[in-house]
Predicted model as a PDB file, atoms N, CA, C, CB and O in Angstrom, pLDDT in the B-factor column:
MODEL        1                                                                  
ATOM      1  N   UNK A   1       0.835  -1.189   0.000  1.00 88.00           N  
ATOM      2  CA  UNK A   1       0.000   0.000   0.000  1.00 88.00           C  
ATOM      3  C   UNK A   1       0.876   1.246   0.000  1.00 88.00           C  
ATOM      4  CB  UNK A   1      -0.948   0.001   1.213  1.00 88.00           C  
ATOM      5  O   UNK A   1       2.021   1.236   0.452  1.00 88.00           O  
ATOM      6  N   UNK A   2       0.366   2.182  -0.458  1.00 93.00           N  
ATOM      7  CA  UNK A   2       0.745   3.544  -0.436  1.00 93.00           C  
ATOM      8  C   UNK A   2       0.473   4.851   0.682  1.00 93.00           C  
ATOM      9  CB  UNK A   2       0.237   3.862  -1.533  1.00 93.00           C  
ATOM     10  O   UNK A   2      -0.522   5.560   0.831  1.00 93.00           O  
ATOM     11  N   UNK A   3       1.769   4.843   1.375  1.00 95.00           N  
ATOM     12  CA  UNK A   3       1.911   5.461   2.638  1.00 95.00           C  
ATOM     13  C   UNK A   3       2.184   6.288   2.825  1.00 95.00           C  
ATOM     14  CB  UNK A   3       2.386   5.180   3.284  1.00 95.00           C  
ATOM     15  O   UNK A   3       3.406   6.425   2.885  1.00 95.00           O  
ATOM     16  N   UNK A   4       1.384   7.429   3.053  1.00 97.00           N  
ATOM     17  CA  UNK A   4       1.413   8.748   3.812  1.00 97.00           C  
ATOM     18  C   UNK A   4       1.451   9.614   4.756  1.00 97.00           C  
ATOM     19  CB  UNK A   4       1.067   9.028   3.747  1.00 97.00           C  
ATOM     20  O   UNK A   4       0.396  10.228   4.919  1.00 97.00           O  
ATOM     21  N   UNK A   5       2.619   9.970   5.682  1.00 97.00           N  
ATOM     22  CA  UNK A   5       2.635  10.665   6.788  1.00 97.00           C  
ATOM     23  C   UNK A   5       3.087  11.852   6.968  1.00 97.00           C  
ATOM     24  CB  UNK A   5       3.092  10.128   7.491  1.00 97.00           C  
ATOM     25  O   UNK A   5       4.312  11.974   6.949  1.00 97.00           O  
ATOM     26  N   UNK A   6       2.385  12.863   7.155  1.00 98.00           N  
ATOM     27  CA  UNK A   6       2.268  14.682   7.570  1.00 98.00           C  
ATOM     28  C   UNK A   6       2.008  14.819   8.842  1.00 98.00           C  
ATOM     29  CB  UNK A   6       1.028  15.617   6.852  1.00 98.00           C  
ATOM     30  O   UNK A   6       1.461  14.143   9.713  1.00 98.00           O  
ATOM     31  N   UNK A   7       2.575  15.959   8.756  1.00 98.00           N  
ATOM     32  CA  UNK A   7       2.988  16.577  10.248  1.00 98.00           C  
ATOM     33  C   UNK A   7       2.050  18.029  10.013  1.00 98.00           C  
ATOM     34  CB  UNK A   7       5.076  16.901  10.536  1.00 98.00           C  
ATOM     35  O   UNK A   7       2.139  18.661   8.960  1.00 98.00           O  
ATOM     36  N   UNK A   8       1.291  18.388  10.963  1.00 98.00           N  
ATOM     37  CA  UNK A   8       0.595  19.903  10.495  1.00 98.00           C  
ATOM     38  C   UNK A   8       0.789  20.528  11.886  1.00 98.00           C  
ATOM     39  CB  UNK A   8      -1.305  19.914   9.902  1.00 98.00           C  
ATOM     40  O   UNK A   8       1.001  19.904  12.925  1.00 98.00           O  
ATOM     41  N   UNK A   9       0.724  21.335  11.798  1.00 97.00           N  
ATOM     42  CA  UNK A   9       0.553  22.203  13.000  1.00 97.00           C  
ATOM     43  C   UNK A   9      -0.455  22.937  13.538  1.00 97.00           C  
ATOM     44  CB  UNK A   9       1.242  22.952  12.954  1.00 97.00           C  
ATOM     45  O   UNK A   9      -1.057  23.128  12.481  1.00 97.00           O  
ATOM     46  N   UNK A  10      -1.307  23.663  14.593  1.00 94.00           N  
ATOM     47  CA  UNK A  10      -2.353  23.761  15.536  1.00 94.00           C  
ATOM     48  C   UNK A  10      -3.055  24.385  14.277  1.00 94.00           C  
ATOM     49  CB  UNK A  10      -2.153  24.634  17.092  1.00 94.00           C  
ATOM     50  O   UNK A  10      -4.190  23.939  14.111  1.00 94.00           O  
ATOM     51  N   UNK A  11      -2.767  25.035  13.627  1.00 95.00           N  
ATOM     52  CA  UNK A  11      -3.720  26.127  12.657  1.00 95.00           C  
ATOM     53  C   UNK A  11      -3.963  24.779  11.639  1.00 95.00           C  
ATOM     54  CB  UNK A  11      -2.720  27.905  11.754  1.00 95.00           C  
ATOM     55  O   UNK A  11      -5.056  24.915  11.090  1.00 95.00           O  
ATOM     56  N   UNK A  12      -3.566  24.043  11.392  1.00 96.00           N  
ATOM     57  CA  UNK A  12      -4.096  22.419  10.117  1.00 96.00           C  
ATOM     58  C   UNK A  12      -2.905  22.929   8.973  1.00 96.00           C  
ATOM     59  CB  UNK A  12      -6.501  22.459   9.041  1.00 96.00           C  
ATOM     60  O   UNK A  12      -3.013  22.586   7.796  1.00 96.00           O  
ATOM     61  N   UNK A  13      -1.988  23.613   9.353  1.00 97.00           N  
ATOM     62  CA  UNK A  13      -0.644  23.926   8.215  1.00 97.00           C  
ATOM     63  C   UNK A  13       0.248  22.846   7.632  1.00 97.00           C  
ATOM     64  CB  UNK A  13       0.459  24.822   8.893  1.00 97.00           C  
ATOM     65  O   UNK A  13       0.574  22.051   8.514  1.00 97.00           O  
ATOM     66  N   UNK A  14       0.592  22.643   6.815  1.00 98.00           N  
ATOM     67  CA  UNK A  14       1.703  21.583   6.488  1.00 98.00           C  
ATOM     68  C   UNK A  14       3.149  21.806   7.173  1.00 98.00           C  
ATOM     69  CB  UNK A  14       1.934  21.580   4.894  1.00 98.00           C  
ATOM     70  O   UNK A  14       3.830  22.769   6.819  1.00 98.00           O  
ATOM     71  N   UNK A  15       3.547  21.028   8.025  1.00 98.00           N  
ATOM     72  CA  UNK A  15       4.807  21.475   8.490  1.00 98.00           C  
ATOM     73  C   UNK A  15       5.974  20.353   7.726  1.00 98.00           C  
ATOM     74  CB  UNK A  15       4.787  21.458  10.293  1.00 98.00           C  
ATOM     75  O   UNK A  15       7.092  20.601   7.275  1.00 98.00           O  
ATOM     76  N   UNK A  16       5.471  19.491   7.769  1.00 98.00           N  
ATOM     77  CA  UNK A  16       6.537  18.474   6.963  1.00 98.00           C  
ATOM     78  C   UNK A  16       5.707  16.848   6.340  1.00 98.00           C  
ATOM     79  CB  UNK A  16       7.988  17.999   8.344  1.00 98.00           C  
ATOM     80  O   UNK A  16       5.115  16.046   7.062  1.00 98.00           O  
ATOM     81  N   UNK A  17       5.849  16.770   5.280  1.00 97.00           N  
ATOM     82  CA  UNK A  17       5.414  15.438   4.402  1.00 97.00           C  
ATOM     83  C   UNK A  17       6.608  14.913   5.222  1.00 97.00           C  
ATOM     84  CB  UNK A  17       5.427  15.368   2.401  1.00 97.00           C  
ATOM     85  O   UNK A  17       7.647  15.503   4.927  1.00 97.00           O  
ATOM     86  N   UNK A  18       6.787  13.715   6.423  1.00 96.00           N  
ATOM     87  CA  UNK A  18       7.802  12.649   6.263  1.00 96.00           C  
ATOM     88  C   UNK A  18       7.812  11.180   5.335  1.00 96.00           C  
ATOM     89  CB  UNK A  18       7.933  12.290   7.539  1.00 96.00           C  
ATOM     90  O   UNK A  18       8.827  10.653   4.881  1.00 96.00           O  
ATOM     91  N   UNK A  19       6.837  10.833   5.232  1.00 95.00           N  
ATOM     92  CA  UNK A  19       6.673   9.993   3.928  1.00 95.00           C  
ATOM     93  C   UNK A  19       5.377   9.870   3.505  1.00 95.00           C  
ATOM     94  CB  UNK A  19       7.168   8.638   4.039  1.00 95.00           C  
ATOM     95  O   UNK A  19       4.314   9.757   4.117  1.00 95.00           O  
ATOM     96  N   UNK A  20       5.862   9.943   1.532  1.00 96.00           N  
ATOM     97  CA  UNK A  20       5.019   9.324   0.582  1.00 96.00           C  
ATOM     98  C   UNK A  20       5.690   7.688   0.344  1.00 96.00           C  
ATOM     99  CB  UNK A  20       4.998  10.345  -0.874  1.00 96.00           C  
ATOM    100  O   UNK A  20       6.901   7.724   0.128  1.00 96.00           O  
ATOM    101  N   UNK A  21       5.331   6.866   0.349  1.00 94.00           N  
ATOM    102  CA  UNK A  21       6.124   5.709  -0.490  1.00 94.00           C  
ATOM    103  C   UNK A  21       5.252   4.845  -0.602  1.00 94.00           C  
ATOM    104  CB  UNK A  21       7.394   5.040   0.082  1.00 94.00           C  
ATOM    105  O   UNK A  21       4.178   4.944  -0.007  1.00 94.00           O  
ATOM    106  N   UNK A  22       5.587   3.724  -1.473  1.00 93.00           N  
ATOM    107  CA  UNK A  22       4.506   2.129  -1.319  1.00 93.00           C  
ATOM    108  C   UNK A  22       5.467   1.691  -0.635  1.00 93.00           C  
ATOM    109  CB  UNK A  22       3.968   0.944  -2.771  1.00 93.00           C  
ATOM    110  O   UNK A  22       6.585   2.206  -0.648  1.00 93.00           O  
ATOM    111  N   UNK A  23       4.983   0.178   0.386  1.00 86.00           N  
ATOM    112  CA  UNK A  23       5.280  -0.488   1.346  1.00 86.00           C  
ATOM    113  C   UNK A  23       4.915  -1.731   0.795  1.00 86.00           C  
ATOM    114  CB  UNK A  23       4.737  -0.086   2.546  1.00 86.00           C  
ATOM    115  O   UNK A  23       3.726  -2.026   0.910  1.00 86.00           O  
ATOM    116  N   UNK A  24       5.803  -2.686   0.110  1.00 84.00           N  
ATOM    117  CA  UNK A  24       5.308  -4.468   0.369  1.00 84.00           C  
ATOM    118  C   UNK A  24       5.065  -5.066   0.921  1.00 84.00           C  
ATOM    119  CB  UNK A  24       5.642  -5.280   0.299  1.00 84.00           C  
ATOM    120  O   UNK A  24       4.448  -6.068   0.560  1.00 84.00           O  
ATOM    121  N   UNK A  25       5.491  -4.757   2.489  1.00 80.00           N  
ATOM    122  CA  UNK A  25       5.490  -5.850   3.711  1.00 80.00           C  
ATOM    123  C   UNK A  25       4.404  -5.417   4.282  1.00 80.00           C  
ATOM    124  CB  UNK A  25       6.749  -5.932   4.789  1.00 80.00           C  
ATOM    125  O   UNK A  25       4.120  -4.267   3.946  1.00 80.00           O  
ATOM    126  N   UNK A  26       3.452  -6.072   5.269  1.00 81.00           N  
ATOM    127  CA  UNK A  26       3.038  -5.674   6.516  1.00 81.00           C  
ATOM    128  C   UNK A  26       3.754  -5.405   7.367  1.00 81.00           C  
ATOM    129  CB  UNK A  26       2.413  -6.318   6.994  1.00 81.00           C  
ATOM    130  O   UNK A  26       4.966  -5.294   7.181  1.00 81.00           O  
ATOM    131  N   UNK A  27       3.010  -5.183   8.853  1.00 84.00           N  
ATOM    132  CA  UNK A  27       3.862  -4.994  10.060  1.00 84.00           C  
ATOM    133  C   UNK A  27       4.494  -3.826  10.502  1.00 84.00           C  
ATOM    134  CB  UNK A  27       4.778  -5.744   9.997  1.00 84.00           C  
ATOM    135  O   UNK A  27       4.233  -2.776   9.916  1.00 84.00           O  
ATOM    136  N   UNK A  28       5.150  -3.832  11.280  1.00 87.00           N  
ATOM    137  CA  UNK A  28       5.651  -2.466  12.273  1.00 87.00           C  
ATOM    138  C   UNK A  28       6.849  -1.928  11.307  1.00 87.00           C  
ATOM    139  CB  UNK A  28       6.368  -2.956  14.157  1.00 87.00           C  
ATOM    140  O   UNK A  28       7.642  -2.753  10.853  1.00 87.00           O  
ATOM    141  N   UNK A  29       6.942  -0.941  11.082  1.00 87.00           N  
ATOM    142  CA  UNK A  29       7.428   0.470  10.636  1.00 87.00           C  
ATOM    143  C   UNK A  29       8.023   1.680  11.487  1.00 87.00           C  
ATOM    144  CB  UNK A  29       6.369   1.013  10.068  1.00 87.00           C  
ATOM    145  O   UNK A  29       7.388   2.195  12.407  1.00 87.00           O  
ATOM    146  N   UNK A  30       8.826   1.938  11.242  1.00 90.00           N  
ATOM    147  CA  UNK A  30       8.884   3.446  12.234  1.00 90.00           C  
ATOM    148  C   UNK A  30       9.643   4.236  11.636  1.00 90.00           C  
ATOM    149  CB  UNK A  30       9.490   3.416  13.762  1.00 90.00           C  
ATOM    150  O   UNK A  30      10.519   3.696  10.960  1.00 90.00           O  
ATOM    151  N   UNK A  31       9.604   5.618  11.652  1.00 91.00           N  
ATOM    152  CA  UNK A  31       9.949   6.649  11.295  1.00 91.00           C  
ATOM    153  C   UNK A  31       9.854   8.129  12.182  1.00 91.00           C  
ATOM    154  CB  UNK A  31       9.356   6.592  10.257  1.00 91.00           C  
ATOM    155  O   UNK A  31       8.841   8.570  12.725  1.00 91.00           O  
ATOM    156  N   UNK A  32      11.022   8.662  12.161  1.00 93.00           N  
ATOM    157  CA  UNK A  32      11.845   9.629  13.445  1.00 93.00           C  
ATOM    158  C   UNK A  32      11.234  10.805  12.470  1.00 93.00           C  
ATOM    159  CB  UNK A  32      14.072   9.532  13.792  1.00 93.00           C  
ATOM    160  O   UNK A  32      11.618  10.995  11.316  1.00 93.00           O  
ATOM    161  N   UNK A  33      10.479  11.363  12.970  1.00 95.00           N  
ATOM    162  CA  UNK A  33      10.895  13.197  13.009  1.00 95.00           C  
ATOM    163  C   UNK A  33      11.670  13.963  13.457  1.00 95.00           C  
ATOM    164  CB  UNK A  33      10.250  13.916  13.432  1.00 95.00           C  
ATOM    165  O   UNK A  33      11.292  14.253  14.592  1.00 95.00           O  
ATOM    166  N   UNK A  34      12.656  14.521  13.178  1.00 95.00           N  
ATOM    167  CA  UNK A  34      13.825  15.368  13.761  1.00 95.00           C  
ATOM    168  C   UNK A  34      13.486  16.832  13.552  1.00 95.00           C  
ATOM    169  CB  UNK A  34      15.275  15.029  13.040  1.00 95.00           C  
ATOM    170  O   UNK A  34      14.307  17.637  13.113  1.00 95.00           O  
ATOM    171  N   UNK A  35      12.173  17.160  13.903  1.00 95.00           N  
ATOM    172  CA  UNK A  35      11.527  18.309  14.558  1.00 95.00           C  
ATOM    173  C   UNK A  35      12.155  19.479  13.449  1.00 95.00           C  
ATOM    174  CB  UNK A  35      12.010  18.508  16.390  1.00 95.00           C  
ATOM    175  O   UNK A  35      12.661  20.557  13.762  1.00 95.00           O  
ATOM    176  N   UNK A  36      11.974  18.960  12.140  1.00 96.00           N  
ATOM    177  CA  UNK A  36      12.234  20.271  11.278  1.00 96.00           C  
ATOM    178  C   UNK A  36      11.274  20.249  10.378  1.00 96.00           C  
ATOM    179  CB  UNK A  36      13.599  20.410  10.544  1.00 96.00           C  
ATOM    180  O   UNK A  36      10.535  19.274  10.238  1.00 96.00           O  
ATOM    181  N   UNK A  37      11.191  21.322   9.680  1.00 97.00           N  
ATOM    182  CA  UNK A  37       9.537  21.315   8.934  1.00 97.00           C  
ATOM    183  C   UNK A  37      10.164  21.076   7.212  1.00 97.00           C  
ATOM    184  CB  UNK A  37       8.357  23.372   9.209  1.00 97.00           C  
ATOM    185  O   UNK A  37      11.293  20.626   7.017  1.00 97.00           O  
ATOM    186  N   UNK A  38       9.578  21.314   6.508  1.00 96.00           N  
ATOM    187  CA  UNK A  38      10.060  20.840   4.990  1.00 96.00           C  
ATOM    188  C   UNK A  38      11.473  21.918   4.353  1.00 96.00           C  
ATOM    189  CB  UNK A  38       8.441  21.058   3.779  1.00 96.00           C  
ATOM    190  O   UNK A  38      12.185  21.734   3.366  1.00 96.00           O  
ATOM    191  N   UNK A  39      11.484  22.865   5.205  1.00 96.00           N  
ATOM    192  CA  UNK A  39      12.642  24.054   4.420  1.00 96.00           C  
ATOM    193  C   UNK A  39      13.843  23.749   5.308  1.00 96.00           C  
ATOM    194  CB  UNK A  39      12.174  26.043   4.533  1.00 96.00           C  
ATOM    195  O   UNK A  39      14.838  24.416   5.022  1.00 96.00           O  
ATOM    196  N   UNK A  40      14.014  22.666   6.591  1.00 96.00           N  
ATOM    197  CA  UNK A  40      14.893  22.253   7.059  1.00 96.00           C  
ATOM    198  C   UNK A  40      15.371  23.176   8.514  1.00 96.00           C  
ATOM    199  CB  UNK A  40      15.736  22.134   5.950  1.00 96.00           C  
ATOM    200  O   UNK A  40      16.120  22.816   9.422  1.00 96.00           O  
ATOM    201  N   UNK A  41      14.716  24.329   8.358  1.00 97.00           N  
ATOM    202  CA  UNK A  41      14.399  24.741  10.348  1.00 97.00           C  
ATOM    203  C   UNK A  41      13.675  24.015  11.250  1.00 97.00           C  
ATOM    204  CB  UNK A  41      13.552  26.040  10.684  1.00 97.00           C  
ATOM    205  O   UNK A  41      12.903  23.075  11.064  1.00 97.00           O  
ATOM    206  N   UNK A  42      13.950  24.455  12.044  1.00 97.00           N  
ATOM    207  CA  UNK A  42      13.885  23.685  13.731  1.00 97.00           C  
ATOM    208  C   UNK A  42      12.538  24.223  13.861  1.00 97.00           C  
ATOM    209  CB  UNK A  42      15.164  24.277  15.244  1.00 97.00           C  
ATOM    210  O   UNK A  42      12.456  25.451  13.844  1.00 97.00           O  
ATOM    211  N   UNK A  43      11.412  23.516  13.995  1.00 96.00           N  
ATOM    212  CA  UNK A  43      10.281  23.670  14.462  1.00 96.00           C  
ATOM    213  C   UNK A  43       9.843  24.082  15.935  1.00 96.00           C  
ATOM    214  CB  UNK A  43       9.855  22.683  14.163  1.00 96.00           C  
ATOM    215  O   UNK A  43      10.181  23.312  16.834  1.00 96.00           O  
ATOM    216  N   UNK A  44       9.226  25.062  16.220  1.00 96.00           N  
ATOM    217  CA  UNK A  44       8.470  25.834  17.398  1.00 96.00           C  
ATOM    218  C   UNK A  44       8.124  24.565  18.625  1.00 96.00           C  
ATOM    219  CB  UNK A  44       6.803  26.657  16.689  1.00 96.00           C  
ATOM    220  O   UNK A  44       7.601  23.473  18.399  1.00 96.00           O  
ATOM    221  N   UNK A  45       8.492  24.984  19.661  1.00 96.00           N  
ATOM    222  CA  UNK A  45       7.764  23.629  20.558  1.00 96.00           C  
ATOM    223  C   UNK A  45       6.492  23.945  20.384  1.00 96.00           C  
ATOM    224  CB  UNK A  45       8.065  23.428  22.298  1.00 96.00           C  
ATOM    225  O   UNK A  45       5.855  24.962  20.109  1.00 96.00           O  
ATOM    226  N   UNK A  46       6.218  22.547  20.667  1.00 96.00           N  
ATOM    227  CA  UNK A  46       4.296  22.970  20.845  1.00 96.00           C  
ATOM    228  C   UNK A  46       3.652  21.586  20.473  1.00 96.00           C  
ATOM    229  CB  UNK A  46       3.499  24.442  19.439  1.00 96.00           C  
ATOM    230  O   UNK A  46       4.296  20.537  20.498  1.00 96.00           O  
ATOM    231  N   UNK A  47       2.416  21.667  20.150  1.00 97.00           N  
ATOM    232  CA  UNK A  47       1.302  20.386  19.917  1.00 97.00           C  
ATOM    233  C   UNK A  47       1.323  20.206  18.432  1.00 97.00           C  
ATOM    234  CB  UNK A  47      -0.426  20.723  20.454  1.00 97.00           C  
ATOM    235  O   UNK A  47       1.256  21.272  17.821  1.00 97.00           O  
ATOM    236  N   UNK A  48       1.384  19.328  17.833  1.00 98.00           N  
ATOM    237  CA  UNK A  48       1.639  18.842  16.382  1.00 98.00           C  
ATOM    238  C   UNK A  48       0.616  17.762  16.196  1.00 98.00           C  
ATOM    239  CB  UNK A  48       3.199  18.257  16.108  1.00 98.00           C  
ATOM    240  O   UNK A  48       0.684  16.733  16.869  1.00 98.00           O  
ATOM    241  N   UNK A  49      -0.244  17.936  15.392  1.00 98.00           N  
ATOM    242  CA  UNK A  49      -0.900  16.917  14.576  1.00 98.00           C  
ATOM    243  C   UNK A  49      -0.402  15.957  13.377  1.00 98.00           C  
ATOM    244  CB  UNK A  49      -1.799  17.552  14.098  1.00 98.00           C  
ATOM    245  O   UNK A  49      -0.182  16.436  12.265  1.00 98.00           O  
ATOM    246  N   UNK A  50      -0.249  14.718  13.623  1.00 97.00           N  
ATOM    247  CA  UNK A  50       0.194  14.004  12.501  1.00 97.00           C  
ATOM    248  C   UNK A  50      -0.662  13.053  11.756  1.00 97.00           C  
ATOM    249  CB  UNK A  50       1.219  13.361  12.869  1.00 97.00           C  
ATOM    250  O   UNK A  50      -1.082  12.151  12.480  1.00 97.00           O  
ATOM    251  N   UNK A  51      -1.045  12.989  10.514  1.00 97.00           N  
ATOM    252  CA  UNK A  51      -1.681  12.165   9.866  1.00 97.00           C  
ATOM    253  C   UNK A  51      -0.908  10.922   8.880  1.00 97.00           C  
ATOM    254  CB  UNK A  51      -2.463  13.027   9.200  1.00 97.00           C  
ATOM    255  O   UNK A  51       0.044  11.071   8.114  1.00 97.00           O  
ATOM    256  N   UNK A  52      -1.632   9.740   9.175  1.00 96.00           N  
ATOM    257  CA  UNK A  52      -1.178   8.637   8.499  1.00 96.00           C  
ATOM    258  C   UNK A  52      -2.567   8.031   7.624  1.00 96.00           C  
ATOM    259  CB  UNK A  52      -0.492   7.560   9.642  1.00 96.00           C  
ATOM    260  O   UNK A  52      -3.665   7.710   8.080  1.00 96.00           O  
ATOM    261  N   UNK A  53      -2.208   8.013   6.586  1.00 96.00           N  
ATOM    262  CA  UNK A  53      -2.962   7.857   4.996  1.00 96.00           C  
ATOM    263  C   UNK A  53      -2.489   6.703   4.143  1.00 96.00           C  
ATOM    264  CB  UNK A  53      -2.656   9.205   4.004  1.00 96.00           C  
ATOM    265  O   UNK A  53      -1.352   6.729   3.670  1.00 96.00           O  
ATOM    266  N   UNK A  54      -3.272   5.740   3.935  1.00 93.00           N  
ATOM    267  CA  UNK A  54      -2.544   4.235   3.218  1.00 93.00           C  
ATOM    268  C   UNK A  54      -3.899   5.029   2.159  1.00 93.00           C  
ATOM    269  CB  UNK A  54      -2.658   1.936   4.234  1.00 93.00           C  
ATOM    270  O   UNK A  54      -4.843   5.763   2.451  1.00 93.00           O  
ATOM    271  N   UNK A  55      -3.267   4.281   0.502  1.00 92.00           N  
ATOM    272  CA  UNK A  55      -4.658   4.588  -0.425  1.00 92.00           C  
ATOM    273  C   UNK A  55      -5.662   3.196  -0.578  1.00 92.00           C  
ATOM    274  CB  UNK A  55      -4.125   5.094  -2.177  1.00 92.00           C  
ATOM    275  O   UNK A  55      -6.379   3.048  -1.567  1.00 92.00           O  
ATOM    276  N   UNK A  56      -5.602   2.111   0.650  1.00 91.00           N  
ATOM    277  CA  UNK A  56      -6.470   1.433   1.186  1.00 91.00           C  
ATOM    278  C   UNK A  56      -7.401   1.839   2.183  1.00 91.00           C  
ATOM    279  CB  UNK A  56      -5.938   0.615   1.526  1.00 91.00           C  
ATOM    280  O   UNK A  56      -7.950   0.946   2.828  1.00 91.00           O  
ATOM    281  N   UNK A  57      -7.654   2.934   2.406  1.00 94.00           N  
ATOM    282  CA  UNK A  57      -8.672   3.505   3.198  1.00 94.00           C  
ATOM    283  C   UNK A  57      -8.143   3.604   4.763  1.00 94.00           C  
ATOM    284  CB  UNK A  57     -10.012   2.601   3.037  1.00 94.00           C  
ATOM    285  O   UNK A  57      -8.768   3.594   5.823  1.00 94.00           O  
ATOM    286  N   UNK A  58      -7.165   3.673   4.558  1.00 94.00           N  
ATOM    287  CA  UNK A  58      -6.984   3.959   6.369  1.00 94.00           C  
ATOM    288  C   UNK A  58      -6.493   5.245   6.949  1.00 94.00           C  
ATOM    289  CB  UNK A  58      -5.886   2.970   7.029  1.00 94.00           C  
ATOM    290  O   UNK A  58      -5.649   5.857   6.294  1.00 94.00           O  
ATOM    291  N   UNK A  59      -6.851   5.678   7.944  1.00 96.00           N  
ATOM    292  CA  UNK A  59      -6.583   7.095   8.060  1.00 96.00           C  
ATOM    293  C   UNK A  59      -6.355   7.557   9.345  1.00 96.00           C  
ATOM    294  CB  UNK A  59      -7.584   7.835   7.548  1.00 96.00           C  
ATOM    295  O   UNK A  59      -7.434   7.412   9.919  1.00 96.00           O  
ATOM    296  N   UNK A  60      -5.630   7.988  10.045  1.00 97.00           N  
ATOM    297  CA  UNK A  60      -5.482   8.463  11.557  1.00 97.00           C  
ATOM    298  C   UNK A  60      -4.888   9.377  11.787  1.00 97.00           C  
ATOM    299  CB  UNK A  60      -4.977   7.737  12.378  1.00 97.00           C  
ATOM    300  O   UNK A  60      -3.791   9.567  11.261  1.00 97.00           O  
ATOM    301  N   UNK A  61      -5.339  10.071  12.494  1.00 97.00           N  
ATOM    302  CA  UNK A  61      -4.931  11.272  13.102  1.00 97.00           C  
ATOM    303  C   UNK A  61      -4.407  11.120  14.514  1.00 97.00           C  
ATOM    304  CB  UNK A  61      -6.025  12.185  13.087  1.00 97.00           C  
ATOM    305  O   UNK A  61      -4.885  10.298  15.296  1.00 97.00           O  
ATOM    306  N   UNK A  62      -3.091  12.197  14.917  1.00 97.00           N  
ATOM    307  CA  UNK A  62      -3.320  11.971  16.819  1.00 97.00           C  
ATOM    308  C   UNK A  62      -2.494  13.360  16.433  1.00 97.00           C  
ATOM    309  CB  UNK A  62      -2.410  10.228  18.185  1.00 97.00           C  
ATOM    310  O   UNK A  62      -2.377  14.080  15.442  1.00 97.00           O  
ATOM    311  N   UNK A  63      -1.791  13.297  18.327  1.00 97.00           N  
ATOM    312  CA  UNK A  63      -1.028  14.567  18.589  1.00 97.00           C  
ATOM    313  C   UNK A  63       0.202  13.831  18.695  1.00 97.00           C  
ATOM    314  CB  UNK A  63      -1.451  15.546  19.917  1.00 97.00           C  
ATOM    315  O   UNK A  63       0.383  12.628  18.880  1.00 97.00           O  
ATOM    316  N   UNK A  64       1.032  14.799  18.541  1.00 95.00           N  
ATOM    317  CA  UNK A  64       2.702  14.741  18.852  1.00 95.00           C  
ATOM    318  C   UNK A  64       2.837  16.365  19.517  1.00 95.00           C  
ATOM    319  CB  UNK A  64       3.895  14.451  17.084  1.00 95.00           C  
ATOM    320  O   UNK A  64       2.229  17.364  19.131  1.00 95.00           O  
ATOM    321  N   UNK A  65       4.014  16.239  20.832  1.00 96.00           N  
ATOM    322  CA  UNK A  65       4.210  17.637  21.463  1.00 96.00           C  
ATOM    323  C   UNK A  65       5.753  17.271  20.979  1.00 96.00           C  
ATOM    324  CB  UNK A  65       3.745  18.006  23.382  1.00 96.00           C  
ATOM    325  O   UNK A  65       6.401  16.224  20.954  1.00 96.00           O  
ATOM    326  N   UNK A  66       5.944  18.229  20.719  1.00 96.00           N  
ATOM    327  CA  UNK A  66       7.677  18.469  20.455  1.00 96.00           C  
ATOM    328  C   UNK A  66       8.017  19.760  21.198  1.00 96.00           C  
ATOM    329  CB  UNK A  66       8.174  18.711  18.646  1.00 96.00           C  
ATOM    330  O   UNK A  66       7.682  20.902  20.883  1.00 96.00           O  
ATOM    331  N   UNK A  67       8.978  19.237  22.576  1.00 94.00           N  
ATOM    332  CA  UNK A  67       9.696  19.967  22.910  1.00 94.00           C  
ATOM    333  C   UNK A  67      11.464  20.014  22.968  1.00 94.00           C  
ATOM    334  CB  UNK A  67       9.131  20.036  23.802  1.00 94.00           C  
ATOM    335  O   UNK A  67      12.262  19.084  22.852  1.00 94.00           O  
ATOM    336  N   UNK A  68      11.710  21.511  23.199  1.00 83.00           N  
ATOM    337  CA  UNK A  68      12.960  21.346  23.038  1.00 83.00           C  
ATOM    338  C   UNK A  68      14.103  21.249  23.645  1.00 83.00           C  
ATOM    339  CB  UNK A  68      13.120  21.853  22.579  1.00 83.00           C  
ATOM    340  O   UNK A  68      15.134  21.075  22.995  1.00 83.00           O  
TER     341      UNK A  68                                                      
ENDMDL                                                                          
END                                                                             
């Protein structure tokens, strides 16, 4: 499936695409944010919304706090 994870911030902004890709395998995955947004600065502490998007219908939202 085809895997999508964004990072937005309190206003619903794009702060960073960390991945588009297809995935063959099932199972556990992980992937580090290093708290920079797409132009490669250091992101604001605070509450971060991240979304995960397969184009099999799955979709989730939560919070991430990044402090510094």
């Amino acid at each position: 499936a085809r895997v999508t994870l964004v990072i937005y911030n309190s206003r619903g902004q794009v702060v960073r695409e960390l991945l588009n890709r297809h995935y063959c395998s099932e199972g556990y995955h992980s992937i580090l944010w290093d708290g920079k947004d797409q132009y490669g600065r250091m992101a604001s502490s605070g509450v971060y919304l991240y979304s995960m998007e397969t184009d099999r219908g799955f979709r989730d939202i939560r919070k991430k706090v990044l402090l510094k």
